[in-house]
VOZA-93103 format. One line per 3 residues: their letters; for each residue x, y, z of N, C-alpha, C. Coordinates in steps of 0.05 Angstrom, whole numbers, plus 32768, in hexadecimal, padded with zeros to 4 digits. Example, Ala and Ser with C-alpha at 12.3 -4.5 7.8 and 13.67 -1.06 7.14 Angstrom:
2
AS) 8108/7F8E/809C/80F6/7FA6/809C/8108/7FBE/809C | 8101/7FD3/808E/8111/7FEB/808F/8102/8001/809D
END
This chain:
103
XXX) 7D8C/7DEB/8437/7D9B/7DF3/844E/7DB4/7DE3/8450 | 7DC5/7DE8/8460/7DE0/7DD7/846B/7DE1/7DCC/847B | 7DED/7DBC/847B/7DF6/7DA9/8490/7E01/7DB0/84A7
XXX) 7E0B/7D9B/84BA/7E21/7DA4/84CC/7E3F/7DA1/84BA | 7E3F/7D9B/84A7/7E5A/7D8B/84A0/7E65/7DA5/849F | 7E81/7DAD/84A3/7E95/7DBF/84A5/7EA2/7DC8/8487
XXX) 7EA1/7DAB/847C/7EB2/7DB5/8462/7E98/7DC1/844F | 7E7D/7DBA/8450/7E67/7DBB/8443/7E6E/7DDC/8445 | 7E6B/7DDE/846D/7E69/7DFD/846B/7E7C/7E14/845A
XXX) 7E94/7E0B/8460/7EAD/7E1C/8456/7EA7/7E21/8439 | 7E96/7E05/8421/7E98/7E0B/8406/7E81/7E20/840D | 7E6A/7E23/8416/7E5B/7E29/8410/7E6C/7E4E/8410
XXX) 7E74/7E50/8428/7E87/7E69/842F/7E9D/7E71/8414 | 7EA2/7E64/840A/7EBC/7E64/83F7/7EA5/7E69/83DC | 7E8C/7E5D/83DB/7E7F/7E67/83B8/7E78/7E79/83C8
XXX) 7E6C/7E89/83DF/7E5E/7EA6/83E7/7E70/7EB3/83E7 | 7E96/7EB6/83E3/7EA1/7EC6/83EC/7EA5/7ED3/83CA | 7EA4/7EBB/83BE/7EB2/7EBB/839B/7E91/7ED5/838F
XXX) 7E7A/7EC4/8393/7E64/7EDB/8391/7E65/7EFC/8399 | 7E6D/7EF3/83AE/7E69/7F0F/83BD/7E82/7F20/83A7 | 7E9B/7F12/83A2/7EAD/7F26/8390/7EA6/7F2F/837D
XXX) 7E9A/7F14/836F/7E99/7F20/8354/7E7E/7F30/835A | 7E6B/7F37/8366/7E5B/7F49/8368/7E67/7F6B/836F | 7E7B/7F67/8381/7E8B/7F7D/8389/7E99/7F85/836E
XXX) 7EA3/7F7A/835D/7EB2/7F7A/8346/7E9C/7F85/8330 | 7E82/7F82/832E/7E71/7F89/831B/7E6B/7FA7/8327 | 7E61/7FAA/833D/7E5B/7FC2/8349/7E73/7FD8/8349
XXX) 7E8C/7FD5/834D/7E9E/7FE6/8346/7EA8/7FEA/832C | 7E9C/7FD8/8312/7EA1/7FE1/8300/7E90/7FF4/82EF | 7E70/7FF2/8300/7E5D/8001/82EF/7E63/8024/8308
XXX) 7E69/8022/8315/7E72/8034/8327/7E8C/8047/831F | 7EA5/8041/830F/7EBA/8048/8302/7EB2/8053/82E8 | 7EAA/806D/82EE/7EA4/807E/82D6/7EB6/8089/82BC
XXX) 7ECC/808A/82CA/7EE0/808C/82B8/7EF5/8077/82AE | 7EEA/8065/82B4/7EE9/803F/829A/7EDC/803F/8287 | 7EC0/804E/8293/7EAC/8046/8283/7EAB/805E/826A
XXX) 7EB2/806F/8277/7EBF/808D/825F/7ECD/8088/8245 | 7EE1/8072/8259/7EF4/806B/8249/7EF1/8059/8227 | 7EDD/8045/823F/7ED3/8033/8229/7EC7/8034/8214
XXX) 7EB7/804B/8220/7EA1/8056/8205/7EAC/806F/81F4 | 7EC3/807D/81F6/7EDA/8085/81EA/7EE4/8074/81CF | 7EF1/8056/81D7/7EFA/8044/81C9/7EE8/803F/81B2
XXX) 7ECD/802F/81C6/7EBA/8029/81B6/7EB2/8043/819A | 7EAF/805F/81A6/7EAB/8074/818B/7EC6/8073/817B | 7ED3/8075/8181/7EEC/8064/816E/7EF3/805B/815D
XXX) 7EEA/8041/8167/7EE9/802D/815A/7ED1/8032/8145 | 7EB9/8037/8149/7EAD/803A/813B/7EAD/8057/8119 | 7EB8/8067/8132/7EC4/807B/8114/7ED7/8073/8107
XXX) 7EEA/8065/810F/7EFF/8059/80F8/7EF2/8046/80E3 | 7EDC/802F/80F1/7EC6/8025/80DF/7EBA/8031/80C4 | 7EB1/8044/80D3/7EA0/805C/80B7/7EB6/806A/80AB
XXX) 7EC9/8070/80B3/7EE5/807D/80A1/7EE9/806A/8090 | 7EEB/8053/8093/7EEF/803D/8088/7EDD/8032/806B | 7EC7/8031/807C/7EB6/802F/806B/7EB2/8044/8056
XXX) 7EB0/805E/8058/7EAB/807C/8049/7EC6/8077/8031 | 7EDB/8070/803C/7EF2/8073/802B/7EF3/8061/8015 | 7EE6/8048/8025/7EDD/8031/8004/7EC6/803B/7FF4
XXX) 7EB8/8047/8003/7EA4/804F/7FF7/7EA9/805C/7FD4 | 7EC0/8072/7FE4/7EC9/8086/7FD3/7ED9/8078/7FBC | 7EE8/8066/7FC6/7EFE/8059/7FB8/7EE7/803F/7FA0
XXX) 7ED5/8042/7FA1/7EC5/802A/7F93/7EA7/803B/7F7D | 7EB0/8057/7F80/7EA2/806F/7F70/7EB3/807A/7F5B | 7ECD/8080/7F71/7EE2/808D/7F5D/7EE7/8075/7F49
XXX) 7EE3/807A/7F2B/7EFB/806B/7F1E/7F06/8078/7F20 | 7F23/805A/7F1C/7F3E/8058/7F21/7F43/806C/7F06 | 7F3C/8063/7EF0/7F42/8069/7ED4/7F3D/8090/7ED4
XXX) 7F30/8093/7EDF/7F1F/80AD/7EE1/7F41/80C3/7EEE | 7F43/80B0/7F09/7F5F/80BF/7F1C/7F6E/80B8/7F09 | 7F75/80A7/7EFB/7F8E/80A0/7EEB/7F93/80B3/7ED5
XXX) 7F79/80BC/7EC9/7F7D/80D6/7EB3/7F81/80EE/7EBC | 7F76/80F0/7ED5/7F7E/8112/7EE0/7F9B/810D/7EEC | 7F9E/80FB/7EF3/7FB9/80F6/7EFB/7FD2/80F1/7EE0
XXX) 7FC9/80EB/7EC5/7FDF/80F0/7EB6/7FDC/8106/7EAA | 7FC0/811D/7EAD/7FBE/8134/7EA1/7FCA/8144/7EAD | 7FCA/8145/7ECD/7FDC/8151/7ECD/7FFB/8157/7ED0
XXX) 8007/813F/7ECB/801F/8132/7EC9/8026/813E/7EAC | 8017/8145/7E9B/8020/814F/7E7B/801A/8169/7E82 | 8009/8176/7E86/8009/8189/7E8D/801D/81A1/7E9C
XXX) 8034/8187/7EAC/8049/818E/7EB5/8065/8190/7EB1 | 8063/817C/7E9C/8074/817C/7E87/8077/818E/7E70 | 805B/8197/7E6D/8057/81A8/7E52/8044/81B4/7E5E
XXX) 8049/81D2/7E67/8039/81DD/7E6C/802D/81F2/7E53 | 803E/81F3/7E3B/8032/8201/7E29/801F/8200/7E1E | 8011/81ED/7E1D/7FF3/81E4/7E0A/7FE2/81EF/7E21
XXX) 7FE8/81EE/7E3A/7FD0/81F6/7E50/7FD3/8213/7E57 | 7FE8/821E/7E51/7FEE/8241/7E4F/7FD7/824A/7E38 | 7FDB/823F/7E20/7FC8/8240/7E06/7FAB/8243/7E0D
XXX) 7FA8/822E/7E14/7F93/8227/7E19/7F77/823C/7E31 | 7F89/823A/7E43/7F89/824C/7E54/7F81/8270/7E45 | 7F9A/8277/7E40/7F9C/8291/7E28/7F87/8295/7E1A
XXX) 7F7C/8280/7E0E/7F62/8285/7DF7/7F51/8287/7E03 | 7F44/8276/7E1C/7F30/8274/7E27/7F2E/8293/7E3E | 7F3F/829C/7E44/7F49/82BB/7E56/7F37/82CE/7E3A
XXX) 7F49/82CF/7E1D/7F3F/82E8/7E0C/7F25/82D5/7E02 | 7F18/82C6/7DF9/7EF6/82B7/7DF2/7EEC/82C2/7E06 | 7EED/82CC/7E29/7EDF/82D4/7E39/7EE2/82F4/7E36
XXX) 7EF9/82FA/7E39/7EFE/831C/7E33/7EEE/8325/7E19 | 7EF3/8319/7E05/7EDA/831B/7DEA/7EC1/831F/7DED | 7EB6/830D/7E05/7E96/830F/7E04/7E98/8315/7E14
XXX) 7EA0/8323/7E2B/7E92/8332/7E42/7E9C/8358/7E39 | 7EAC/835D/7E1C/7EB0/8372/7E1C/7E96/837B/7E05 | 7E92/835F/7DF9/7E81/836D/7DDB/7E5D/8375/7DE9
X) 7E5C/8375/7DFD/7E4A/8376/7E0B/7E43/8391/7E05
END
């Protein structure tokens, strides 16, 4: 309990007033539904950029490099010279016309 002392009383008044806020301060934040919307917004977010993140190394550590690097200069010649792949193409069009006519 307390005293008579005055200044004793006032602290005691001054930590009950600091309590009482931050209690008022906890209660109006679980009360503000659309903070809390907000937050857990962020939080899914944050977390899908995570798994984007992750999925894309994923991808990036399956793919060889060497693998994209050949489809990537095949078809760079391919664009340059498209005649060998017209050919190519051509024979494999009449080899199918052949066997689906000798039927």
């Amino acid at each position: 309990m307390t005293s008579g002392n005055p200044a004793e009383i006032k602290q005691e008044i001054e930590e009950t007033r600091e309590e009482l806020g931050e209690t008022v301060e906890a209660l109006a934040a679980k009360t503000d539904v659309a903070a809390q919307a907000k937050r857990k917004l962020e939080e899914t977010r944050s977390q899908v950029s995570e798994k984007t993140d992750e999925v894309i190394g994923k991808v990036k550590e399956v793919t060889p490099e060497s693998a994209a690097a050949a489809a990537g200069q095949a078809t760079q010649r391919a664009r340059e010279n498209p005649v060998p792949l017209v050919l190519v193409g051509a024979f494999a069009a009449g080899f199918l016309a052949g066997r689906l006519t000798s039927r």
